[in-house]
Each structure stands twice: as structure tokens, then as C-alpha cells.
C-alpha positions as CSV (number, residue, x, y, z in Angstrom):
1,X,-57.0,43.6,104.4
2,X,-56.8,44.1,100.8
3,X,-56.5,41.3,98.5
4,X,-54.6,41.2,95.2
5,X,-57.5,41.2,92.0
6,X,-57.4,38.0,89.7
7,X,-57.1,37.9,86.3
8,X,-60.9,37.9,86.0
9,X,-61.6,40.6,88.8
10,X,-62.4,44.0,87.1
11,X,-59.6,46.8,87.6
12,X,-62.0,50.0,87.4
13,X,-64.6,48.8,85.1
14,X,-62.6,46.8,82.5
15,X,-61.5,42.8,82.5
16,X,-57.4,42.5,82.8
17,X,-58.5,40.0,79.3
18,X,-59.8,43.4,77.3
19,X,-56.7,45.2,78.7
20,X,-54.7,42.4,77.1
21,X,-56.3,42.6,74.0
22,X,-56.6,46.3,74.1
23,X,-52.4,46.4,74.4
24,X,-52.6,43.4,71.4
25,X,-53.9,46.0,69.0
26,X,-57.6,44.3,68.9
27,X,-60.4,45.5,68.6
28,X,-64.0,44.2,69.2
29,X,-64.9,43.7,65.9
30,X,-61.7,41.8,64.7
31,X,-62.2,39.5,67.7
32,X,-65.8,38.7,66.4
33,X,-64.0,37.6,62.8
34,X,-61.4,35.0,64.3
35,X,-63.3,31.9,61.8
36,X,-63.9,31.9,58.4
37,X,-67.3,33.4,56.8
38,X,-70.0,31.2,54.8
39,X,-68.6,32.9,51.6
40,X,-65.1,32.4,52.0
41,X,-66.4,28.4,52.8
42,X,-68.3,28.3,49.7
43,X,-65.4,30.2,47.3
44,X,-62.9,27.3,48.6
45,X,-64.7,24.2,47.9
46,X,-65.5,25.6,44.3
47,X,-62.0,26.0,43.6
48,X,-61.1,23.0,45.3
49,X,-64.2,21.2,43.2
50,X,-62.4,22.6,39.9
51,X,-58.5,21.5,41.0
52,X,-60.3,17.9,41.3
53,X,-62.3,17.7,38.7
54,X,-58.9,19.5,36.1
55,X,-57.0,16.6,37.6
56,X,-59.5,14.2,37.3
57,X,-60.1,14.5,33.4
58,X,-55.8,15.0,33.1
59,X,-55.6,11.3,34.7
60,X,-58.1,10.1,32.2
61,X,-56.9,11.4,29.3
62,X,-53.3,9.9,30.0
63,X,-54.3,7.1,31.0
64,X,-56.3,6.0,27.9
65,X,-53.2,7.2,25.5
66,X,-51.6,4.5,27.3
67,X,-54.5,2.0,27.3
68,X,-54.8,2.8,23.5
69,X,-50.5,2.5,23.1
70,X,-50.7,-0.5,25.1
71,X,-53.3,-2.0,23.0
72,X,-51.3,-1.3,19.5
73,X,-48.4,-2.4,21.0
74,X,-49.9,-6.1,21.6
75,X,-51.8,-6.4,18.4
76,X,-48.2,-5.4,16.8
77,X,-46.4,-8.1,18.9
78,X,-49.2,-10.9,18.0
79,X,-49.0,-10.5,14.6
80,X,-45.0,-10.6,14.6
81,X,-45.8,-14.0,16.5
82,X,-48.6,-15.4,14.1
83,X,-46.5,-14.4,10.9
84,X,-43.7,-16.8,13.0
85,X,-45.8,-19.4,13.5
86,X,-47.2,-19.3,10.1
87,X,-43.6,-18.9,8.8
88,X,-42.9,-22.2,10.9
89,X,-45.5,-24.3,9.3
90,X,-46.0,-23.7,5.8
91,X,-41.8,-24.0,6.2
92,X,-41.9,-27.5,7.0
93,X,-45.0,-28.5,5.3
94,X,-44.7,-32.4,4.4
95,X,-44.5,-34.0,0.8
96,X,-46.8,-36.8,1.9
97,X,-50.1,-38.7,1.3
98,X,-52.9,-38.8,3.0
99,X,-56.6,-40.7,2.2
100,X,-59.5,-38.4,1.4
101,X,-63.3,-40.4,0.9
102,X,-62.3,-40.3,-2.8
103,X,-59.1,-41.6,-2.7
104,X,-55.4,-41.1,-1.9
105,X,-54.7,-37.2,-2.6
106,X,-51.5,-34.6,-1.9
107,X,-51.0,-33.7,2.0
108,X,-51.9,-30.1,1.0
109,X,-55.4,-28.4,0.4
110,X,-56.3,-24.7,0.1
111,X,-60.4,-23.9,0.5
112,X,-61.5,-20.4,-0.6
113,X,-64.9,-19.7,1.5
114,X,-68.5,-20.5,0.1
115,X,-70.8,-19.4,2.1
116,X,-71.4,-20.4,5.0
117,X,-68.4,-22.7,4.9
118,X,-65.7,-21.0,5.6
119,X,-62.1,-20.6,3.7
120,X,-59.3,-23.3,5.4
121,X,-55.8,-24.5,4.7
122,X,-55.3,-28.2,5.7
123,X,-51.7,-29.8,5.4
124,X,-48.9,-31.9,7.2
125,X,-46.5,-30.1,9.2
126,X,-43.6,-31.1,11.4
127,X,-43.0,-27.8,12.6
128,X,-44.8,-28.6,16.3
129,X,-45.5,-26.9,19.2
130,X,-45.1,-27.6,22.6
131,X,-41.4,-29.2,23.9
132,X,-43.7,-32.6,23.5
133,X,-44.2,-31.9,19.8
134,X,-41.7,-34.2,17.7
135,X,-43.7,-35.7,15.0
136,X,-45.6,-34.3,12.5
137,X,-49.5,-33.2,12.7
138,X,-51.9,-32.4,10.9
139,X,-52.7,-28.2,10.7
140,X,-56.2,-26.5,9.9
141,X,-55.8,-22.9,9.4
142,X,-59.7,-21.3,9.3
143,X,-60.7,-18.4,8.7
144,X,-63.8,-17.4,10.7
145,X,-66.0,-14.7,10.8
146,X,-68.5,-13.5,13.6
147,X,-70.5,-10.0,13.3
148,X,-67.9,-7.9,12.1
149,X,-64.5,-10.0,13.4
150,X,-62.7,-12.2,11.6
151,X,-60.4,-14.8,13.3
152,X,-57.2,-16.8,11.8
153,X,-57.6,-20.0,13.9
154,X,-55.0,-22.7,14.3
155,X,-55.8,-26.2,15.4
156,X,-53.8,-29.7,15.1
157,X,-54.4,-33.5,14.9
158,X,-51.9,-35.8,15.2
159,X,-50.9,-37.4,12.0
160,X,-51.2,-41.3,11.6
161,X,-49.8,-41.4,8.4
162,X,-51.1,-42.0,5.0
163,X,-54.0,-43.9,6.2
164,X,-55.5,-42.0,7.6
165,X,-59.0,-40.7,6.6
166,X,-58.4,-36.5,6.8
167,X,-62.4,-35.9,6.9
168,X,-62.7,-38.1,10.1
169,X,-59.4,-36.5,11.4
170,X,-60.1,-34.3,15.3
171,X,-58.8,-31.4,15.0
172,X,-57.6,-30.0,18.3
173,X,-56.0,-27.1,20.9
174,X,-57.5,-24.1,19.0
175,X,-55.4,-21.1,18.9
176,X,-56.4,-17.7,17.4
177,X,-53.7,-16.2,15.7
178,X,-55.2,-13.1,14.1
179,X,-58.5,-11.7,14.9
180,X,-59.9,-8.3,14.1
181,X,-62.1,-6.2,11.6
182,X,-59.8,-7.4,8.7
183,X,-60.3,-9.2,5.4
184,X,-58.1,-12.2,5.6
185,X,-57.1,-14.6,2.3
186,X,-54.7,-17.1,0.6
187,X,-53.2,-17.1,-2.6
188,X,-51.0,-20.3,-3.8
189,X,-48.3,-20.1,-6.8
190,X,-46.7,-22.4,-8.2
191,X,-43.5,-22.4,-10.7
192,X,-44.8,-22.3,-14.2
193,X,-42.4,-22.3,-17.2
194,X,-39.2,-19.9,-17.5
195,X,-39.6,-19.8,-13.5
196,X,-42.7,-17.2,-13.3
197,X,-45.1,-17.8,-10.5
198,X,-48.7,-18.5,-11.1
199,X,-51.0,-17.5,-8.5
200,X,-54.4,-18.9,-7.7
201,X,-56.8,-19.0,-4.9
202,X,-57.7,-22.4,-4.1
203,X,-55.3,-25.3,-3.8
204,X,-57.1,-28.9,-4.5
205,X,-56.2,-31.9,-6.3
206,X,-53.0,-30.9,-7.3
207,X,-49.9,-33.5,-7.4
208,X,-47.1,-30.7,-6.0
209,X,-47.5,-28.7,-2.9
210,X,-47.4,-24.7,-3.6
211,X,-44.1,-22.9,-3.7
212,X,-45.2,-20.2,-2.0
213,X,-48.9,-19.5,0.3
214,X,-49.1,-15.5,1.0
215,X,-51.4,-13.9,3.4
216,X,-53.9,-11.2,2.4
217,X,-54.7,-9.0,5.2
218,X,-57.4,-5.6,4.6
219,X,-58.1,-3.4,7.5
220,X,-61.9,-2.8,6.5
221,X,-62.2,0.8,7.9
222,X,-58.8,2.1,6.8
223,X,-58.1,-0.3,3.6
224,X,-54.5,-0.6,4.9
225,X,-52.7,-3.9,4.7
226,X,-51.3,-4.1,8.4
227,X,-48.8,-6.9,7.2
228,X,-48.4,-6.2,3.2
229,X,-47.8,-9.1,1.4
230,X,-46.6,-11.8,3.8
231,X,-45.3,-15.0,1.6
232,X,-44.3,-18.5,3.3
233,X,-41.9,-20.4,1.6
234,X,-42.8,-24.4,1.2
235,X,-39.6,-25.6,1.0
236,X,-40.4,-29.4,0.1
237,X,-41.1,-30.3,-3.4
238,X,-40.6,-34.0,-3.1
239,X,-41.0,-36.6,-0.6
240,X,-37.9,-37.5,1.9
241,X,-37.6,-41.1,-0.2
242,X,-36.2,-38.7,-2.8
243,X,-33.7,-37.7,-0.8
244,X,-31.9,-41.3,-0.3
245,X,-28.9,-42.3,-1.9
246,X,-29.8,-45.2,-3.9
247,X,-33.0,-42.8,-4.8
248,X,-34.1,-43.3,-8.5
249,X,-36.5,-41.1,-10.7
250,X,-39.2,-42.5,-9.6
251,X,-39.4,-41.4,-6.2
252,X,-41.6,-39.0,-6.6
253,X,-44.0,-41.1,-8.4
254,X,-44.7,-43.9,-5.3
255,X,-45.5,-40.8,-3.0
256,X,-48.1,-39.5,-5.3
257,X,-51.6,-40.5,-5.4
258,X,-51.9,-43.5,-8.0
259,X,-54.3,-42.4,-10.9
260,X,-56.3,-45.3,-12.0
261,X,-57.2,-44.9,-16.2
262,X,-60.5,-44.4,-17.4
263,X,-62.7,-47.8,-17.4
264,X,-62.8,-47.6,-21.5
265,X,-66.4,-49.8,-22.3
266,X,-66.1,-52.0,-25.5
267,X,-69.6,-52.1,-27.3
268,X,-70.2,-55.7,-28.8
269,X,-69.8,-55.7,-32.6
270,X,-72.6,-55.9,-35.3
């Protein structure tokens, strides 16, 4: 009894699975090539290797144009806020007195540097920070330098009033508000006859507090001034017992420091 051939029984000589592929239009050879070769392997993964690597560097480079837009655009907005803040407290700077180891001086003194000692701005503001700050303080402004960075630091002591003995005073809550490879300085002017400002460097001993305090700002590699001249109005010139009704000329006087004469010795006579 005959039986009917499989599918892997030979039909005179030939498999029905090389018939198939005979009718398919494959040959042996093509069959043999149904993967990819070692070359073709090799001539993917160095395209694919230069695809990464093009994207790679792409990525970088935009993200450092951002880093470095990023960075200017902070440095921009602190200054804005340290010209504020500087704007605030030269603004309400106090016509007061306070005691110094030699005596009863102005509330206001302007230190060019000196070595190692660096330049600083000390006076009495009432222009304080914080929702808990409603009296006046004391403000240091300092200009420090480290290596090749220079720092505008803030720091405040509460003020105790004229009794208080400035050198001993603890100043507090530092606060950086410029800092960079700049040149940073103070001028002070007062009015001088016919209304022309004098400017000068230092501010010390004097019996009226500056009209005006402008920053000096240098970039040291580009020379540019990244502010121009910034100049803070003080708008006190006299002490708030001037301001009172019944206030008489000499107001001004009883806030200022009392100036004692010269001792004047008498030599015994002949």
C-alpha cells in the first residue's frame, strides 16, 4: 500500500524544502547570505560611533552657551540688587554721633586700603533688612581681596546709640554683595562753594556726612566699568532735632562732636 511522502521524504532525489525554495527564486548561495557579514557589522558601528560622538559634542556646546548665558545673567541680576541695597543705605544714612577711643566723632567714616588693612565704609543706617529690622544699625561695607577676587562685603551691628564705643562694636550676618576679578573703590564729595562737588577718597573726621559716595568698579582683564559711575545720594545733612518745630540754629551744633580748645600753657613771668 503506498503511502503519501512527507514534507521531508525525497520526491526523486530532491527535498519538497529545495522545491520550495527552488519555486521562491533562491538559490544556494543567497540562502548561505541570509545574516549580515563582519564588514557590514564593522561599517555600522563606525557610523553609529560618529552619529554619537556629532551629537555628543552638539549637546556640549549648547549646553555651555547656556551655562555661560546663565552665569551673566546672575552676575547681571546681583549687581542690580547690590546697587539697591547700596542705594538703600547710603539713602538713609544717619546724622548722628557715635564714640570712637578718641572721642565723640560723625556717624560716618570712609577708609581707603593700606596694606594689609583693607578699604571699609562704616556708618549708621536705618535702611534695615529683614521684616525684623526697624531700628537703625550700624553698616561696614569692606572691601576684601583673596588671590585675584575681590569681594564687597556687607555686615551689621545693632546700633546702641551714641555711646556706644564703634571699635568694640560686633559686626554681624555677612553678606557678599559684589565679588569678582574687579577693582572696587569710594569716592566722597561734598558741596564746596557756588554748589561744585569736591571729591576725595577717604572720609574721616569730618563734621558733615558726604553728599554723595560713588562706586568705582574696573574689570581687570577688560578695563570695563560693569556699573559706570554708580553715585548714592545721602540725603541727611542735619540731625532729626533740626527738624522740630521749636528747632533753633543751633541744632546742628549739640549733634556734633564738642571740640574742646587747645590747653594754652602760661609760662611764669621774669
Amino acid at each position: 500500500m503506498a503511502t503519501t511522502p512527507t514534507d521531508y521524504e525525497r520526491i526523486d532525489g530532491i527535498s519538497t524544502v529545495s522545491v520550495i525554495l527552488l519555486v521562491a527564486g533562491a538559490t544556494e548561495p543567497a540562502r548561505r547570505r541570509d545574516g549580515f557579514t563582519l564588514i557590514e557589522v564593522l561599517a555600522a558601528l563606525a557610523i553609529s560611533s560618529v552619529i554619537i560622538v556629532a551629537t555628543a559634542a552638539l549637546i556640549h556646546t549648547v549646553a555651555r552657551n547656556f551655562d555661560r548665558g546663565t552665569r551673566g545673567v546672575d552676575a547681571a541680576d546681583r549687581l542690580v540688587l547690590a546697587v539697591e541695597r547700596l542705594a538703600a543705605d547710603f539713602g538713609s544714612a544717619r546724622f548722628v554721633v557715635w564714640t570712637m577711643q578718641s572721642g565723640p566723632a560723625l556717624a560716618f567714616r570712609g577708609e581707603q586700603a593700606n596694606g594689609e588693612k583693607p578699604g571699609r565704609i562704616m556708618f549708621v543706617s536705618g535702611a534695615g533688612i529683614g521684616s525684623a529690622s526697624r531700628t537703625d544699625e550700624v553698616v561696614s561695607l569692606t572691601i576684601e581681596r583673596a588671590g585675584g577676587v575681590t569681594r564687597l562685603v556687607r555686615r551689621r551691628a545693632a546700633w546702641t546709640g551714641p555711646d556706644m564705643l564703634i571699635e568694640r562694636a560686633s559686626m554681624r550676618d555677612p553678606v557678599v554683595l559684589i565679588e569678582g576679578n574687579l577693582d572696587i573703590s569710594f569716592l566722597f564729595a561734598r558741596l564746596a562753594a557756588g554748589g561744585a562737588l569736591v571729591w576725595s577718597p577717604t572720609w574721616i573726621g569730618e563734621t558733615t556726612l558726604p553728599r554723595f559716595v560713588r562706586l568705582n568698579m574696573r574689570d581687570r582683564a577688560t578695563g570695563a566699568d560693569p556699573v559706570g559711575e554708580a553715585d548714592f545720594i545721602v540725603s541727611a545733612d542735619a540731625p532729626l532735632a533740626c527738624g522740630r518745630p521749636d528747632a533753633g540754629l543751633d541744632c546742628l551744633s549739640r549733634a556734633l562732636p564738642v571740640l574742646k580748645p587747645p590747653a594754652v600753657s602760661v609760662g611764669s613771668s621774669g
